[in-house]
Each structure stands twice: as structure tokens, then as C-alpha cells.
C-alpha positions in Angstrom: 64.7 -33.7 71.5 65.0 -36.0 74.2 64.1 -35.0 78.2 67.7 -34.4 79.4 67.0 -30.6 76.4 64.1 -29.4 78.1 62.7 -29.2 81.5 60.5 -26.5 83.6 62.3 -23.7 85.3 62.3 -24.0 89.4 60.5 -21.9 91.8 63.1 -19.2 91.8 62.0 -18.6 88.3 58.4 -18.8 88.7 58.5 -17.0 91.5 60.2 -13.7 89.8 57.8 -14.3 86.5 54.9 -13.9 89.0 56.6 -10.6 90.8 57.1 -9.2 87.4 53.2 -10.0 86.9 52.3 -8.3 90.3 54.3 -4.8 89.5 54.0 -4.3 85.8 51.5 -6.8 83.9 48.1 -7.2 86.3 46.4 -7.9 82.7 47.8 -11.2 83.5 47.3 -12.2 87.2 44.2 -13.8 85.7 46.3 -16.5 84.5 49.9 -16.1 86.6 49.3 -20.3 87.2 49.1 -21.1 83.9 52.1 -19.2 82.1 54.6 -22.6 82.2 58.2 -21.9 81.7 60.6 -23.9 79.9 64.3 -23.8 79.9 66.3 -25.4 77.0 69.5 -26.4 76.7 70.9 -24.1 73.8 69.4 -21.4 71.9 68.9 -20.6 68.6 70.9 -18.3 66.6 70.1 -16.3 63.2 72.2 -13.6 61.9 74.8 -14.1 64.5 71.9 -13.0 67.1 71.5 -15.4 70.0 67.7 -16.0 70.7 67.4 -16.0 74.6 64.0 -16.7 74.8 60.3 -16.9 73.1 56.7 -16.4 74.1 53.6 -18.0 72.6 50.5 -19.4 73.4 50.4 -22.9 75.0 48.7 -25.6 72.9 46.2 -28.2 74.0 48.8 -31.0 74.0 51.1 -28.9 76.5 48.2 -29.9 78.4 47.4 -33.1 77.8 51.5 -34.1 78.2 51.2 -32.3 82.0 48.6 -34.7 83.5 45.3 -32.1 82.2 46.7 -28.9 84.2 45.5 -25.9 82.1 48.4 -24.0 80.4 47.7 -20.7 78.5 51.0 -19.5 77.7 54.6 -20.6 77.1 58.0 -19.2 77.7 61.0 -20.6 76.6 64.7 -19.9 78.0 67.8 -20.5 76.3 69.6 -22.2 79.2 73.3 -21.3 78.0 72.3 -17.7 77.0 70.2 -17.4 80.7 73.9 -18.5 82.6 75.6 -15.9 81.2 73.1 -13.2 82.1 73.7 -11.6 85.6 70.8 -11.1 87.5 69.1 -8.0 86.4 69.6 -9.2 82.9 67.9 -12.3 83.8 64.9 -10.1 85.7 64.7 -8.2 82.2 64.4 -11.0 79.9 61.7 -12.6 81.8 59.8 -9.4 81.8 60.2 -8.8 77.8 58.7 -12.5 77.7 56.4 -11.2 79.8 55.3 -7.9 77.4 54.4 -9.9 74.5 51.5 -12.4 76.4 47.9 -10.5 76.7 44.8 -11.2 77.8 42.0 -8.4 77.2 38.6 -8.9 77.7 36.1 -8.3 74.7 33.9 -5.7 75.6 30.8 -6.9 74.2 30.8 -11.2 74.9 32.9 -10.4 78.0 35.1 -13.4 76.8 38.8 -12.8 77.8 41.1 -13.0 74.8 44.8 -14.4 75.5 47.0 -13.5 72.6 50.9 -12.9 71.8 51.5 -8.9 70.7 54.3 -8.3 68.8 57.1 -5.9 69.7 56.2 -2.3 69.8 59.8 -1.3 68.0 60.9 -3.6 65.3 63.9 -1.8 63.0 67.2 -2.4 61.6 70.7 -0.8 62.2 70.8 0.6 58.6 67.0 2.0 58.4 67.9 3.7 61.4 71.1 5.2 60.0 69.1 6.5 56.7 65.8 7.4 57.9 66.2 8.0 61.8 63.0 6.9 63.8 60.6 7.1 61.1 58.3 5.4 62.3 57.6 7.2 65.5 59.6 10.6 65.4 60.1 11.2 62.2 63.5 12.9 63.3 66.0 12.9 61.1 69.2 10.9 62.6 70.8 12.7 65.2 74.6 12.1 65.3 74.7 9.9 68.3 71.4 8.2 67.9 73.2 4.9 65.9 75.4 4.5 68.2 73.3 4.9 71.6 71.4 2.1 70.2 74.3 0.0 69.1 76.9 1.1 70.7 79.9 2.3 68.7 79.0 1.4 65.5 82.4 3.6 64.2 85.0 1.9 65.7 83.6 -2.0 64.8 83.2 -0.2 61.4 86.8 1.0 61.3 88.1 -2.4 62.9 86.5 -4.3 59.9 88.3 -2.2 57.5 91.5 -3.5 55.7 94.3 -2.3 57.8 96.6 -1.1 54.8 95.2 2.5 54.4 94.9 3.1 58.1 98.6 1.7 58.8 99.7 4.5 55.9 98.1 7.0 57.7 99.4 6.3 61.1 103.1 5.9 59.4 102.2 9.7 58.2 101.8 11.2 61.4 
């Protein structure tokens, strides 16, 4: 990956990571100067899913590469995915980047602990559909819940369908 894939984000950036810091994630104010963040050219995909971003811990040659500066934690933009974000979107992405980095302190050695959390809600479209929120309800599916979390899950089902049988039955009417 040559230089022209990579490169840090400006001070607009920085500047809203550090906000988001401020209002919702103090735990991390202990650190705010050493969270570096990366755009890069284009994303990843899996599944069809565009990855728009990833948060880890920041290894020692991160800081070695930067001239010594100390770096705890690293966020990586997709650059293509962040352009077509508007603004809030943009706000929100930083701040999920921002929910997985912790630092806690250990209660007995007093040693503060930086770590990557996973997500709190990990599931897929057809658990859901099944089994509802099983794994914090334990509601059975309401009618609308599939579709409030994927939108309208019917139609995109319906569209998918071959058009034979549904062309008979509009003929019927």
C-alpha cells in the first residue's frame, strides 16, 4: 500500500473525535492525544456490507513510524464510504469508533488497561426473524420488529421473487 492509500485525517476530524470524547466517552480523555486516525482510500467489503471504519489498539511500530509520539489506539476510515455520509452520519461513525476503545483502571495495581470491547448487539436478520431478541428480551418477534431494524424486509423480498406468479395475479384483478 503505497502513501498516496493512507494518510491521517485533518483537524476537522480530530477535532470532532475529541468533542465526541468530551460529551460521551471521559473514560478516554486520558488518552484523547493519542487515539490517531487514519483515512484510507477504499473500504472493505464482505457480504455485500461496506466496512466504513475499524478500531484497534495502536502497535509499537505505529510509533516508531511517527517520529516516537505515543499512540494508544487506531481508527481507520474508509475514505469513499466517509464522502458519501452527510454530516451527522459522519459524527456517528466516529462516535461508534469511539464505543469500542476502553481504558479502565485495575482496581487493585491501579494500572489503566486500554482495550477494544466488542459490540454490545451482534445478530443476524434471520435469528432475529425466528427467535426475536433472544438474547436480551426474550420477546418473541413482534410483527414490525424485522423490518424497523432493516427496513422493509417484504417488499426487497417480494422484488427478488420471480415475476411470473405475481404478473398472474395482477392480470387476475
Amino acid at each position: 500500500m503505497n502513501m498516496a492509500e493512507m494518510w491521517l485525517a485533518g483537524a476537522e476530524v480530530v477535532d470532532t473525535m475529541k468533542d465526541l470524547i468530551a460529551k460521551y466517552h471521559p473514560h478516554l480523555a486520558i488518552c484523547d492525544d493519542e487515539i490517531a486516525v487514519l483515512f484510507k482510500e477504499k473500504g472493505s467489503e464482505s457480504g455485500g456490507v461496506k466496512k466504513l471504519g475499524q478500531s484497534g489498539k495502536a502497535g509499537p511500530l505505529l510509533s516508531l513510524l511517527s517520529g516516537g509520539k505515543k499512540w494508544t489506539f487506531l481508527i481507520t476510515l474508509a475514505a469513499d464510504g466517509w464522502q458519501e455520509l452527510t454530516a451527522q452520519q459522519q459524527v456517528a461513525l466516529l462516535d461508534h469508533q469511539l464505543c469500542a476503545l476502553r481504558a479502565e483502571e485495575d482496581a487493585e495495581t491501579k494500572v489503566i488497561k486500554f482495550f477494544v470491547a466488542p459490540p454490545d448487539v451482534e445478530f443476524y436478520k434471520g435469528e432475529i426473524e425466528r427467535h426475536g431478541m433472544w438474547r436480551t428480551s426474550g420477546a418473541p418477534p413482534t410483527a414490525n420488529l424485522v423490518s424497523e431494524l432493516f427496513g422493509d424486509v417484504a417488499n426487497a423480498t417480494e422484488a427478488k421473487k420471480p415475476s411470473g406468479k405475481k404478473k398472474k395475479a395482477a392480470d387476475a384483478e
